[in-house]
HTML snippet that shows the backbone in 3Dmol.js (N, CA, C, O; Angstrom):
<script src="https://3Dmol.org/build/3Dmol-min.js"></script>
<div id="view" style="width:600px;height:400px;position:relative"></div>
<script>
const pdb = `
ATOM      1  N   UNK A   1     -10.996  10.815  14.126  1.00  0.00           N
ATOM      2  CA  UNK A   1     -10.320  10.159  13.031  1.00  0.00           C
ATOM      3  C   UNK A   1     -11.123   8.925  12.639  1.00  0.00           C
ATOM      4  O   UNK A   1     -11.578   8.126  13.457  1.00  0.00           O
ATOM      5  N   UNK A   2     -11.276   8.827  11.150  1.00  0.00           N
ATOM      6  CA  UNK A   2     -11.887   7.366  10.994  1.00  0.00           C
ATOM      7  C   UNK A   2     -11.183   6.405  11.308  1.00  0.00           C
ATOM      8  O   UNK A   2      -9.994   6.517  11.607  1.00  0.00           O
ATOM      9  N   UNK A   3     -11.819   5.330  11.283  1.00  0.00           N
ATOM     10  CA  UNK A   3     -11.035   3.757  11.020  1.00  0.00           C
ATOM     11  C   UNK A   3     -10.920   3.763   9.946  1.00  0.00           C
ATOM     12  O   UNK A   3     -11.528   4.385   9.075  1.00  0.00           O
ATOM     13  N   UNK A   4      -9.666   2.666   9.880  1.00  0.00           N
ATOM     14  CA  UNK A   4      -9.199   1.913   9.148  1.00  0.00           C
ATOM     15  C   UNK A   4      -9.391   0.841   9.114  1.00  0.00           C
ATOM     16  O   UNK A   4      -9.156   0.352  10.219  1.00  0.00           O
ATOM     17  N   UNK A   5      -9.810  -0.078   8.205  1.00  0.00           N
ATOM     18  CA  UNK A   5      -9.855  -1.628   8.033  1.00  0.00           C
ATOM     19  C   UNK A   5      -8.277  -2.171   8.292  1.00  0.00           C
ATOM     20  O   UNK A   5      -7.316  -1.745   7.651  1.00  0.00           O
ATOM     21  N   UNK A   6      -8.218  -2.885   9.035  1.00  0.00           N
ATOM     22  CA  UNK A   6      -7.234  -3.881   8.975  1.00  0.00           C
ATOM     23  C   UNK A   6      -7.049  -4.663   7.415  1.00  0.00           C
ATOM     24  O   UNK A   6      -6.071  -5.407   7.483  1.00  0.00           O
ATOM     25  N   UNK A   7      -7.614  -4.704   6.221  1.00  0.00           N
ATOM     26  CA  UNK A   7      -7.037  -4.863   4.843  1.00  0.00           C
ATOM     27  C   UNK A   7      -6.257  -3.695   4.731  1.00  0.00           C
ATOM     28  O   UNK A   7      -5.031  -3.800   4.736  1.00  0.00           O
ATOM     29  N   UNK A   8      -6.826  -2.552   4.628  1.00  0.00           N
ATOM     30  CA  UNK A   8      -6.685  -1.398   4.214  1.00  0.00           C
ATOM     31  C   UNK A   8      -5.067  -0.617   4.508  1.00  0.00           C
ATOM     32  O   UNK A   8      -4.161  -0.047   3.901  1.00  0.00           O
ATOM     33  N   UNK A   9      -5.523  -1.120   6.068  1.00  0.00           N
ATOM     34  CA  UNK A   9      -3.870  -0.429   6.730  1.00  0.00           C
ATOM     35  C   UNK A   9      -2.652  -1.808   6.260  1.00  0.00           C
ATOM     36  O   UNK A   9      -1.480  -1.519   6.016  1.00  0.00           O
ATOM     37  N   UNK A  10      -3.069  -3.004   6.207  1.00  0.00           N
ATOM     38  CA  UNK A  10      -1.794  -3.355   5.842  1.00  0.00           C
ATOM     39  C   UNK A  10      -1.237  -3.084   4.137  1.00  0.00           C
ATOM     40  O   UNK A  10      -0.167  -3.511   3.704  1.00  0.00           O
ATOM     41  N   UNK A  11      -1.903  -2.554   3.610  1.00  0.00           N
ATOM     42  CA  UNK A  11      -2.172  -1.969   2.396  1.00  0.00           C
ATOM     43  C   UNK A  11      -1.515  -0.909   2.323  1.00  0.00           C
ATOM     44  O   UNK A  11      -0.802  -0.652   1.353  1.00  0.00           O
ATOM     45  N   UNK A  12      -1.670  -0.048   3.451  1.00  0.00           N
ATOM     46  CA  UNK A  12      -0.722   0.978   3.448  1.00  0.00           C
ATOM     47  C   UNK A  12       0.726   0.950   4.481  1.00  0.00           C
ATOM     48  O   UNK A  12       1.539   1.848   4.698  1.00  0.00           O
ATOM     49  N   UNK A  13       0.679  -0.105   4.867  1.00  0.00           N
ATOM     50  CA  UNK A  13       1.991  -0.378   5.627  1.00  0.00           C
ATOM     51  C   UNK A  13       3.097  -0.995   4.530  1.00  0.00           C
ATOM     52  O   UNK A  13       4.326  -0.947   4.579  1.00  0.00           O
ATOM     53  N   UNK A  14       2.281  -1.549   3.595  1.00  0.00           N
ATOM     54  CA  UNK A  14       3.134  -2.236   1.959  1.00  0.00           C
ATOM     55  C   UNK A  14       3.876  -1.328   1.413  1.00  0.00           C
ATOM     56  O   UNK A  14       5.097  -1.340   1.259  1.00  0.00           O
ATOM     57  N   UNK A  15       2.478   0.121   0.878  1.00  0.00           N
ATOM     58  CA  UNK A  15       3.309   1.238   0.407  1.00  0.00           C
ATOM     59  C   UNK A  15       3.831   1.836   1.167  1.00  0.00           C
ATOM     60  O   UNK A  15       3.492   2.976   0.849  1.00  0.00           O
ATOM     61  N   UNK A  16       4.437   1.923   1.980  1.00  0.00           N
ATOM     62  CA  UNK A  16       5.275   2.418   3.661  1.00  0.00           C
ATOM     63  C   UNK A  16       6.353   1.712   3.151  1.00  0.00           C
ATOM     64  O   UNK A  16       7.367   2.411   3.122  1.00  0.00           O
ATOM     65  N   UNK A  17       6.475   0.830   2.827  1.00  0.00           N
ATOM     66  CA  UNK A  17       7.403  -0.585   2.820  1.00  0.00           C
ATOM     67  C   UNK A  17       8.412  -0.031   1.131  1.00  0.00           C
ATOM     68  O   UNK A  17       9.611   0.231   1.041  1.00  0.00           O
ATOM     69  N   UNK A  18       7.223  -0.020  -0.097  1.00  0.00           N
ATOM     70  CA  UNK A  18       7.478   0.143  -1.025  1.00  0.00           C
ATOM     71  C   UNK A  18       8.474   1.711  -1.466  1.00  0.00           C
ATOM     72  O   UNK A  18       9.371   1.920  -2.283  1.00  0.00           O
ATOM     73  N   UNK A  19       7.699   2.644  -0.373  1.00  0.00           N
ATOM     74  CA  UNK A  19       8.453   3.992  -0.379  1.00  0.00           C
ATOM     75  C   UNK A  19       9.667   4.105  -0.561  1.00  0.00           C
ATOM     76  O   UNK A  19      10.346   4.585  -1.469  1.00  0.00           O
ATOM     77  N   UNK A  20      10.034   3.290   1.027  1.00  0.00           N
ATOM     78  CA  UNK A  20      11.502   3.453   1.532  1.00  0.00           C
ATOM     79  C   UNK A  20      12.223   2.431   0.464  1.00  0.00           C
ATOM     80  O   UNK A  20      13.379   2.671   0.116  1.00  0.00           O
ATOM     81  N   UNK A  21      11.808   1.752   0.160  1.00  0.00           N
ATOM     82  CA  UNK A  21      12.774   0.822  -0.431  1.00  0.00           C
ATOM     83  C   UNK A  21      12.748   1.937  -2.301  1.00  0.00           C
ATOM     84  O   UNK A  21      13.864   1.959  -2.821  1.00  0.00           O
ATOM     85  N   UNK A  22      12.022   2.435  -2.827  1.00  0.00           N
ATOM     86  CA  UNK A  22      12.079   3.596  -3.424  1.00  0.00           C
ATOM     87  C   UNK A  22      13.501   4.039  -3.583  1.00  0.00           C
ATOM     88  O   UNK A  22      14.360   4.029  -4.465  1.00  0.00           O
ATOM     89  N   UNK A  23      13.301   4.648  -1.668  1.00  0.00           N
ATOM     90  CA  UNK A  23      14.451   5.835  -2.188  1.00  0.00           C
ATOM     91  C   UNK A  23      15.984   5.346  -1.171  1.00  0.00           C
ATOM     92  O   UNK A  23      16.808   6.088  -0.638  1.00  0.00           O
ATOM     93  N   UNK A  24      15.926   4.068  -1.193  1.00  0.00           N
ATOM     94  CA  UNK A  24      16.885   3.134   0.244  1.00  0.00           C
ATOM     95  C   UNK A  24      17.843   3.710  -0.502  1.00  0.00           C
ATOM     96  O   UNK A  24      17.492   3.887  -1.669  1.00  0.00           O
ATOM     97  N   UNK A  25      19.737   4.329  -0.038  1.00  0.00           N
ATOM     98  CA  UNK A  25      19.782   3.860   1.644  1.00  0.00           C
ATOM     99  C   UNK A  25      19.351   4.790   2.194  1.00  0.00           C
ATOM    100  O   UNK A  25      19.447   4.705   3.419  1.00  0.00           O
ATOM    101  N   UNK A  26      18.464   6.535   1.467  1.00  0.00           N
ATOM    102  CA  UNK A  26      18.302   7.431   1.979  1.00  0.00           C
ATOM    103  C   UNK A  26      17.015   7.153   3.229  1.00  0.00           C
ATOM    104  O   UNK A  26      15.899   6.642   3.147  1.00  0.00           O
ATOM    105  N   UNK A  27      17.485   7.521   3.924  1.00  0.00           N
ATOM    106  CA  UNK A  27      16.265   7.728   5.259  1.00  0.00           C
ATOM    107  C   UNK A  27      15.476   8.991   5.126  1.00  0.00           C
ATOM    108  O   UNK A  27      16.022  10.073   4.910  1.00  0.00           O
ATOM    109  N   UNK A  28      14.188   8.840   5.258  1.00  0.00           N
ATOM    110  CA  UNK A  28      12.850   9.691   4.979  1.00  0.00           C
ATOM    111  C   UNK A  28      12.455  10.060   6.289  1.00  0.00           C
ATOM    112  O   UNK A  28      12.756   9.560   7.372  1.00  0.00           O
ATOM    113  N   UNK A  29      11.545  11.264   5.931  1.00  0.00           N
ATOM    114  CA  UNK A  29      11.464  11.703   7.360  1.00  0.00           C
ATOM    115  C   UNK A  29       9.511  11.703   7.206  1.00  0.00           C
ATOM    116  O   UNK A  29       8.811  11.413   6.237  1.00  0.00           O
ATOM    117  N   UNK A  30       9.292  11.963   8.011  1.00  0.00           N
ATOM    118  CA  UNK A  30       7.856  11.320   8.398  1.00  0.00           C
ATOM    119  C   UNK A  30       7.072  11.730   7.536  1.00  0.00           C
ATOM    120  O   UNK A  30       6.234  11.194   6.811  1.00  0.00           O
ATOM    121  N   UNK A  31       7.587  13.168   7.753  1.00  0.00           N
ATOM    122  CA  UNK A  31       7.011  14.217   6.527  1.00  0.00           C
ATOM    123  C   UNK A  31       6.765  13.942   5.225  1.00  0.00           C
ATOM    124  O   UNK A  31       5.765  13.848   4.512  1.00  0.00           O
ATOM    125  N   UNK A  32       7.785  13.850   5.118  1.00  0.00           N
ATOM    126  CA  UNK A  32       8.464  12.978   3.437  1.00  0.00           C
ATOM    127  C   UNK A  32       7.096  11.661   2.708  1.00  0.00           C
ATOM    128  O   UNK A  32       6.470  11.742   1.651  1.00  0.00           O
ATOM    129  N   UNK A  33       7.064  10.985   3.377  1.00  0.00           N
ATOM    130  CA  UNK A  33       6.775   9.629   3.767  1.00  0.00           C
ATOM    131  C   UNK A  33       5.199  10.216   3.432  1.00  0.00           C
ATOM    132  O   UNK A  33       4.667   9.949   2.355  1.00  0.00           O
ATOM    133  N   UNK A  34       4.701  10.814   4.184  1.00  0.00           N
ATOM    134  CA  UNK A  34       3.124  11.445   4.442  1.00  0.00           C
ATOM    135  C   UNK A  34       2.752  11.660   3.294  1.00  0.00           C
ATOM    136  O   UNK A  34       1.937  10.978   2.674  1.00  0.00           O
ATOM    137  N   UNK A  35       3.357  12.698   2.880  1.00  0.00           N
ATOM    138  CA  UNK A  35       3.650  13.344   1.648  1.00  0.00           C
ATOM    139  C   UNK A  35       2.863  12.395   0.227  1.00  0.00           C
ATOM    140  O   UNK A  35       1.856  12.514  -0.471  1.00  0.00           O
ATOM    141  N   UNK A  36       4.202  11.298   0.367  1.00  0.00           N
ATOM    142  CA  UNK A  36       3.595  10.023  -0.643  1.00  0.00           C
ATOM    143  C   UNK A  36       2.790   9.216  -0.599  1.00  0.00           C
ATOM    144  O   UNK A  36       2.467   8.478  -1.530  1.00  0.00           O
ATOM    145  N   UNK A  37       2.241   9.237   0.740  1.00  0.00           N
ATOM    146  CA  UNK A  37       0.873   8.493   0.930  1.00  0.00           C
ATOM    147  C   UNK A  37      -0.602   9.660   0.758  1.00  0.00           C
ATOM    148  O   UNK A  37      -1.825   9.521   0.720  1.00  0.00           O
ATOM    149  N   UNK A  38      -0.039  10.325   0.717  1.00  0.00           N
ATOM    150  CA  UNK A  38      -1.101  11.344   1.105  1.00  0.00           C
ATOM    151  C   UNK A  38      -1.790  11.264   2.016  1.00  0.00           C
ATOM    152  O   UNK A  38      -2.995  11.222   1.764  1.00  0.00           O
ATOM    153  N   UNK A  39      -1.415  11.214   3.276  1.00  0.00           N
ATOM    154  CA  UNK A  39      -1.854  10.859   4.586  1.00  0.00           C
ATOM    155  C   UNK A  39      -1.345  12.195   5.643  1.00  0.00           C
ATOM    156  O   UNK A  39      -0.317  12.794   5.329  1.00  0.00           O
ATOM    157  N   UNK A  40      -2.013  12.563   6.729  1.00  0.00           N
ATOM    158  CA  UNK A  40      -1.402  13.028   7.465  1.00  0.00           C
ATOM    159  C   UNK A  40      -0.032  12.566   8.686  1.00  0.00           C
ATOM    160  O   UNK A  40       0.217  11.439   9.116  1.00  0.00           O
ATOM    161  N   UNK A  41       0.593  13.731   8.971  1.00  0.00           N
ATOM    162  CA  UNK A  41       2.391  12.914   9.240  1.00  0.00           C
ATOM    163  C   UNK A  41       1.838  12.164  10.713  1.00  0.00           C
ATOM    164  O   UNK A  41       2.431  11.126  11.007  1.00  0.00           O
ATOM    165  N   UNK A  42       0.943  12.543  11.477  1.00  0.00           N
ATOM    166  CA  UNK A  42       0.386  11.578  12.843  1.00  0.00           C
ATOM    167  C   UNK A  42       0.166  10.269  12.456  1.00  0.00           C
ATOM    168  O   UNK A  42       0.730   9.318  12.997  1.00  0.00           O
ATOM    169  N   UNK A  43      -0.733  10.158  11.422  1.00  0.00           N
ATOM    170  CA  UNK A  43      -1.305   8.685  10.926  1.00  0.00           C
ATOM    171  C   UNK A  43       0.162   8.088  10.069  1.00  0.00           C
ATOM    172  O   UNK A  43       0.546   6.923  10.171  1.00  0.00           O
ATOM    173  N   UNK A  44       0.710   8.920   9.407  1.00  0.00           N
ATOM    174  CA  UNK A  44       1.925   7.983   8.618  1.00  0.00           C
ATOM    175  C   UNK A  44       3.021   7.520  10.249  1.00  0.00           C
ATOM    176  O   UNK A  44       3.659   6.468  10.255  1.00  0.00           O
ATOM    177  N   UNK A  45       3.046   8.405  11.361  1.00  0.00           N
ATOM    178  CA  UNK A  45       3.909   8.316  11.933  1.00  0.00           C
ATOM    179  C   UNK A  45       3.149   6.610  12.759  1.00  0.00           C
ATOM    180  O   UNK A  45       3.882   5.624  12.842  1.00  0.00           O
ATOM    181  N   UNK A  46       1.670   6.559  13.273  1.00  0.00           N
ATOM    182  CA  UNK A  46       1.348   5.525  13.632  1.00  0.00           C
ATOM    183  C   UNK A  46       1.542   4.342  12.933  1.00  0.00           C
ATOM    184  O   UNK A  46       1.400   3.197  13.361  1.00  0.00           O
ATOM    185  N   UNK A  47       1.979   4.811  11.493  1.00  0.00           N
ATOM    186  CA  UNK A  47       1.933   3.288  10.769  1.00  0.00           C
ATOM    187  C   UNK A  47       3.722   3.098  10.642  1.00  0.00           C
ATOM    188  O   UNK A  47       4.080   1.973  10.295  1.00  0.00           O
ATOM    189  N   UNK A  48       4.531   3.854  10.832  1.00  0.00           N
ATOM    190  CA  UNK A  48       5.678   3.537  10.859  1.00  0.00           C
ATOM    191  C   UNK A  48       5.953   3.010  12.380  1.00  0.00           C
ATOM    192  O   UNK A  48       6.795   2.133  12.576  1.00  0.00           O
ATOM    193  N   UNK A  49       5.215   3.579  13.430  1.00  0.00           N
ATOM    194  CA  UNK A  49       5.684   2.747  14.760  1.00  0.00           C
ATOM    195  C   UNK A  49       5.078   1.467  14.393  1.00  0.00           C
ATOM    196  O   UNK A  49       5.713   0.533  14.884  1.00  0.00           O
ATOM    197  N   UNK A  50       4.231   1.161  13.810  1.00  0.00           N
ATOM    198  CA  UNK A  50       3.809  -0.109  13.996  1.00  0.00           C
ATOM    199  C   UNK A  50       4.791  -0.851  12.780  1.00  0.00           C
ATOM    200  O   UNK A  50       4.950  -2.059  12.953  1.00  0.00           O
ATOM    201  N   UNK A  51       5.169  -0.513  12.098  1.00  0.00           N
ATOM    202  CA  UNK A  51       6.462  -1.248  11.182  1.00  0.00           C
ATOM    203  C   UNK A  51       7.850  -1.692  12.023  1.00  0.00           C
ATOM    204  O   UNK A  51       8.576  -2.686  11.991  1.00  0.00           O
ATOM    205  N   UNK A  52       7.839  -0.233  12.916  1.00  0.00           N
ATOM    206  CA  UNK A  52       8.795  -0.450  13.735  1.00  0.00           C
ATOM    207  C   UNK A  52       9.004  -1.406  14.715  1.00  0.00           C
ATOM    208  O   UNK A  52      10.072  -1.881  15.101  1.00  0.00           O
ATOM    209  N   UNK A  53       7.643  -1.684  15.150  1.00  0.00           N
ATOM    210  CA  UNK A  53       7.617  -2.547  16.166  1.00  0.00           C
ATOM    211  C   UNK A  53       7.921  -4.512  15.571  1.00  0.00           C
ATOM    212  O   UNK A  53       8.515  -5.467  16.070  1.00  0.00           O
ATOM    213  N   UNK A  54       7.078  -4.272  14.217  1.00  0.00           N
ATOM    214  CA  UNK A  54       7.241  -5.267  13.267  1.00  0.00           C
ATOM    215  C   UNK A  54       8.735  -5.722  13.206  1.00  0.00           C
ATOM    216  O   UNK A  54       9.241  -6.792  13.546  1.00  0.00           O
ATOM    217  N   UNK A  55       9.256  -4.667  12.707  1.00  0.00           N
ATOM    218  CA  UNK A  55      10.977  -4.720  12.340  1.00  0.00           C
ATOM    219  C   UNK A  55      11.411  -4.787  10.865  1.00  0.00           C
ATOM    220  O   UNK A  55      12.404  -5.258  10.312  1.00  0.00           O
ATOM    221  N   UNK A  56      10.183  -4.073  10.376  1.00  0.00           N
ATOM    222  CA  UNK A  56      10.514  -3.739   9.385  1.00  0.00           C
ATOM    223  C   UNK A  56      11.414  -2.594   8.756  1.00  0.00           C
ATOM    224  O   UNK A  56      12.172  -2.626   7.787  1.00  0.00           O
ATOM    225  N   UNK A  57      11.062  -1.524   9.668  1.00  0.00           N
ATOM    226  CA  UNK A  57      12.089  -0.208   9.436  1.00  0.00           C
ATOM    227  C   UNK A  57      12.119  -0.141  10.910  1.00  0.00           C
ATOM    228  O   UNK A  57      11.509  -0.655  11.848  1.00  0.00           O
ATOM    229  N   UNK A  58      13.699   1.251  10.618  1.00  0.00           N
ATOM    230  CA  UNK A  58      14.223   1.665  11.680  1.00  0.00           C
ATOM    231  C   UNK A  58      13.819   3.139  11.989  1.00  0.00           C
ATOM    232  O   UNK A  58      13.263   3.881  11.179  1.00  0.00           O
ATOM    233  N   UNK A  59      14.141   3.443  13.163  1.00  0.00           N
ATOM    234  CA  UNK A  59      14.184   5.181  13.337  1.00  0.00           C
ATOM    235  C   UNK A  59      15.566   5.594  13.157  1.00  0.00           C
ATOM    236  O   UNK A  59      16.246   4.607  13.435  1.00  0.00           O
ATOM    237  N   UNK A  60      16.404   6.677  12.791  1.00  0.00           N
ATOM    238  CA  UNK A  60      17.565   6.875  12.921  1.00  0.00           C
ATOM    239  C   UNK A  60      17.580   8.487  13.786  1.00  0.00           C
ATOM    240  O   UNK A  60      16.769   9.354  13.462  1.00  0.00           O
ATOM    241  N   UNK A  61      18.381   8.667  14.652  1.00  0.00           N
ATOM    242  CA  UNK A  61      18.487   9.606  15.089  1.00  0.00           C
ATOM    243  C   UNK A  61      18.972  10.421  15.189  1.00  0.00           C
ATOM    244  O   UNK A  61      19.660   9.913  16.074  1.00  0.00           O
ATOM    245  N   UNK A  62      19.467  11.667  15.105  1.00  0.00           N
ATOM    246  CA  UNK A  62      20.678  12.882  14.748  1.00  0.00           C
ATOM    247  C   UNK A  62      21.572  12.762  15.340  1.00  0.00           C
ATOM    248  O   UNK A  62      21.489  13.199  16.488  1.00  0.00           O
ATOM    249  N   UNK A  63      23.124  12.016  14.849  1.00  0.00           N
ATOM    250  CA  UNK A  63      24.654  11.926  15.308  1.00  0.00           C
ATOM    251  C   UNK A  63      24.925  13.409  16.099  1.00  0.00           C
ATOM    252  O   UNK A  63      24.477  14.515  15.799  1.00  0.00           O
ATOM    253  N   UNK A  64      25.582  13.127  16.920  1.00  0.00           N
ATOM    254  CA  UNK A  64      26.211  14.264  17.740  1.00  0.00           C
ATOM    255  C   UNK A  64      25.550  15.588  17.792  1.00  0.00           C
ATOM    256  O   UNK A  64      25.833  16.672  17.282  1.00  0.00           O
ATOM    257  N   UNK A  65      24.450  15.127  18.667  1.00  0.00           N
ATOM    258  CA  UNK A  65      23.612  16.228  18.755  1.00  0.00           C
ATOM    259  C   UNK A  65      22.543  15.349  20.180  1.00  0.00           C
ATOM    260  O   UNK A  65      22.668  14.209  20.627  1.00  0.00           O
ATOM    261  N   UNK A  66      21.492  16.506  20.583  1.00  0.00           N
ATOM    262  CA  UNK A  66      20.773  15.684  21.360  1.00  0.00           C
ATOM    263  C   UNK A  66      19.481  15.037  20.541  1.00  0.00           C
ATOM    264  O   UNK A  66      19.395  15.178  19.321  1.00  0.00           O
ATOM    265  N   UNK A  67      18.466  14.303  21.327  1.00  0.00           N
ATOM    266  CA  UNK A  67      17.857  13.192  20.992  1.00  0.00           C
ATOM    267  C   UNK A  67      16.453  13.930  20.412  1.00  0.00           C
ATOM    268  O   UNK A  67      15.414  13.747  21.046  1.00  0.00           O
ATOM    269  N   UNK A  68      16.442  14.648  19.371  1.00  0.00           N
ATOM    270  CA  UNK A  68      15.602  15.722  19.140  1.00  0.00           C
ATOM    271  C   UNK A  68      13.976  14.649  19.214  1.00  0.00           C
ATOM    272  O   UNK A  68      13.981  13.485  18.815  1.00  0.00           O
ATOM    273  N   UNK A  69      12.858  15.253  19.723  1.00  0.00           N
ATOM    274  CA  UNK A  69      12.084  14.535  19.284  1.00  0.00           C
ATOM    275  C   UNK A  69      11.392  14.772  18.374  1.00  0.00           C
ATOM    276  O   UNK A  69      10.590  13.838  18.412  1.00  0.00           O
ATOM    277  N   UNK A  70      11.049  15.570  17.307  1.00  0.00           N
ATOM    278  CA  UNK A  70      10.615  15.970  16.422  1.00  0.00           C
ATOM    279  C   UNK A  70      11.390  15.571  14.657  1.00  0.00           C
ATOM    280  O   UNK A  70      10.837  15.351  13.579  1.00  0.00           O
ATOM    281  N   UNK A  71      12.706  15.617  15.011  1.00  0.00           N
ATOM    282  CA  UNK A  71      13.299  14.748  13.983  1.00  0.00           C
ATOM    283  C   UNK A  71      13.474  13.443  14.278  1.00  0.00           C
ATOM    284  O   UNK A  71      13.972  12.882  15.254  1.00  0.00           O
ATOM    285  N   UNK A  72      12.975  13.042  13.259  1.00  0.00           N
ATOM    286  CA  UNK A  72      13.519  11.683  12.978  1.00  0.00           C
ATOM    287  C   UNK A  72      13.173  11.135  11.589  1.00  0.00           C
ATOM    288  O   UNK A  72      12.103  11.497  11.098  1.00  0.00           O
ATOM    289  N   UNK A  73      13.811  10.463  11.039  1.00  0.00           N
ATOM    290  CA  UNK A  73      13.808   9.702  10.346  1.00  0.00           C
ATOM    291  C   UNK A  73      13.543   8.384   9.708  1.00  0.00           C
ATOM    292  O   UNK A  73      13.356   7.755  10.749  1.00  0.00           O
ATOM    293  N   UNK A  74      13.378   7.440   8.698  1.00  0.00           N
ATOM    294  CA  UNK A  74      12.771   6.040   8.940  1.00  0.00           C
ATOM    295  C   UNK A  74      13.803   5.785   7.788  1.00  0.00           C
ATOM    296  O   UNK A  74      14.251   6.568   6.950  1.00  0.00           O
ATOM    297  N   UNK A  75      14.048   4.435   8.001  1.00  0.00           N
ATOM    298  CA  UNK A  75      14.624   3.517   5.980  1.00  0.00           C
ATOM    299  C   UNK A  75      14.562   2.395   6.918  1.00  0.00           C
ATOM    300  O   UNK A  75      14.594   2.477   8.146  1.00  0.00           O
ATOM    301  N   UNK A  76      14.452   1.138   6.067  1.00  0.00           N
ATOM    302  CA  UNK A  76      14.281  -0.141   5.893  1.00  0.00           C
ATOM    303  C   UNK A  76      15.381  -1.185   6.926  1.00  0.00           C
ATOM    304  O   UNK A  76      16.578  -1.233   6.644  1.00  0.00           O
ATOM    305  N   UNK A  77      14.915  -1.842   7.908  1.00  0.00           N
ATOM    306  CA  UNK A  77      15.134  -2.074   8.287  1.00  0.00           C
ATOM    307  C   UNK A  77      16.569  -3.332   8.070  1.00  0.00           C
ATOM    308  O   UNK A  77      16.507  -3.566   6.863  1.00  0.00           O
ATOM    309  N   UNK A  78      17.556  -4.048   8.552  1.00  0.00           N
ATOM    310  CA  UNK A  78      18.547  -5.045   7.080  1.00  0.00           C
ATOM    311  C   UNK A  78      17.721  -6.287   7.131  1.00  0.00           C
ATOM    312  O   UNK A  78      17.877  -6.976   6.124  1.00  0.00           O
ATOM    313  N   UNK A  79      16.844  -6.800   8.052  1.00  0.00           N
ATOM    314  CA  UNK A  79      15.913  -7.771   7.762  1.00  0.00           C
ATOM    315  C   UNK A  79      15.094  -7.764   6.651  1.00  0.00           C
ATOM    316  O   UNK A  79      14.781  -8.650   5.857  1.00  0.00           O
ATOM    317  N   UNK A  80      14.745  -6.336   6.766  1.00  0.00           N
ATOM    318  CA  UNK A  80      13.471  -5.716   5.570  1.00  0.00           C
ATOM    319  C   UNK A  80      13.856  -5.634   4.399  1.00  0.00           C
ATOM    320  O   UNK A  80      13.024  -5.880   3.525  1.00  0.00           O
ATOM    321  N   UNK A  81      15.599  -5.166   3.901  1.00  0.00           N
ATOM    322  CA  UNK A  81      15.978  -5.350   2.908  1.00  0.00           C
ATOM    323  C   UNK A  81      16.830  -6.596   2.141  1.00  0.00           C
ATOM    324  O   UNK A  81      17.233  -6.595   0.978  1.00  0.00           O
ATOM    325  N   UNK A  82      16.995  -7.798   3.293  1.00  0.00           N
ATOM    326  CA  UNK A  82      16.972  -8.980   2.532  1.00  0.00           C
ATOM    327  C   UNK A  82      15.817  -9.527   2.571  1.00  0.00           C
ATOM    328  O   UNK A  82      15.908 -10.639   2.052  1.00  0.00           O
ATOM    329  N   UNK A  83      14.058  -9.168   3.164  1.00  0.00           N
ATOM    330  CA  UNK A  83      13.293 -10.225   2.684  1.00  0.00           C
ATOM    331  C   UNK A  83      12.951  -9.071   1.396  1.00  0.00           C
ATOM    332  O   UNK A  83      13.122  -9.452   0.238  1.00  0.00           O
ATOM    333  N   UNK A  84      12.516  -7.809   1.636  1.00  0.00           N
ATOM    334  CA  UNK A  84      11.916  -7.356   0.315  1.00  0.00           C
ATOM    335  C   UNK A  84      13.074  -6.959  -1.082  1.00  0.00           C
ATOM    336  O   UNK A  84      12.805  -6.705  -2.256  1.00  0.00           O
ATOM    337  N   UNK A  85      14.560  -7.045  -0.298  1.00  0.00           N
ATOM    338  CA  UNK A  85      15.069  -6.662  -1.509  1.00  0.00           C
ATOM    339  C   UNK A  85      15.365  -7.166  -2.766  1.00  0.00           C
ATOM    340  O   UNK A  85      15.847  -6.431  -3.628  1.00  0.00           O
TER     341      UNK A  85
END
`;
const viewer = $3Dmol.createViewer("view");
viewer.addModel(pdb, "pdb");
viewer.setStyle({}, {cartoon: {color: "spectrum"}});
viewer.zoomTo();
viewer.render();
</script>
């Protein structure tokens, strides 16, 4: 995999940012997300853990069911949507 510039990726952690707030309160799934970056869902998924870790967005996980790891979901974290909203 290439690098990424550190400009570059926070560049795309913005439009990560810009997505969800797009389509808020719906939660996107990695896929989804990839999709609009035109990125593959591994690399969109590395840049959403690192949002995550930020606290910018959340993961949400499937109600009454088990802890699937393959689904999941992302939307904006309520920090994320009172600084960007």
């Amino acid at each position: 995999m290439s690098r990424v510039s550190t400009k570059n990726w926070n560049k795309l952690a913005g439009e990560t940012i810009s997505i969800l707030r797009e389509h808020d309160p719906l939660p996107l799934s990695t896929r989804q997300i990839a999709a609009e970056l035109v990125r593959d869902k591994e690399f969109c998924l590395r840049l959403l853990l690192f949002l995550k870790e930020k606290g910018y967005v959340t993961q949400r996980v499937k109600k009454n069911g088990a802890a699937y790891v393959r689904w999941c979901k992302w939307s904006l974290s309520d920090a994320a949507r009172q600084r960007f909203g």
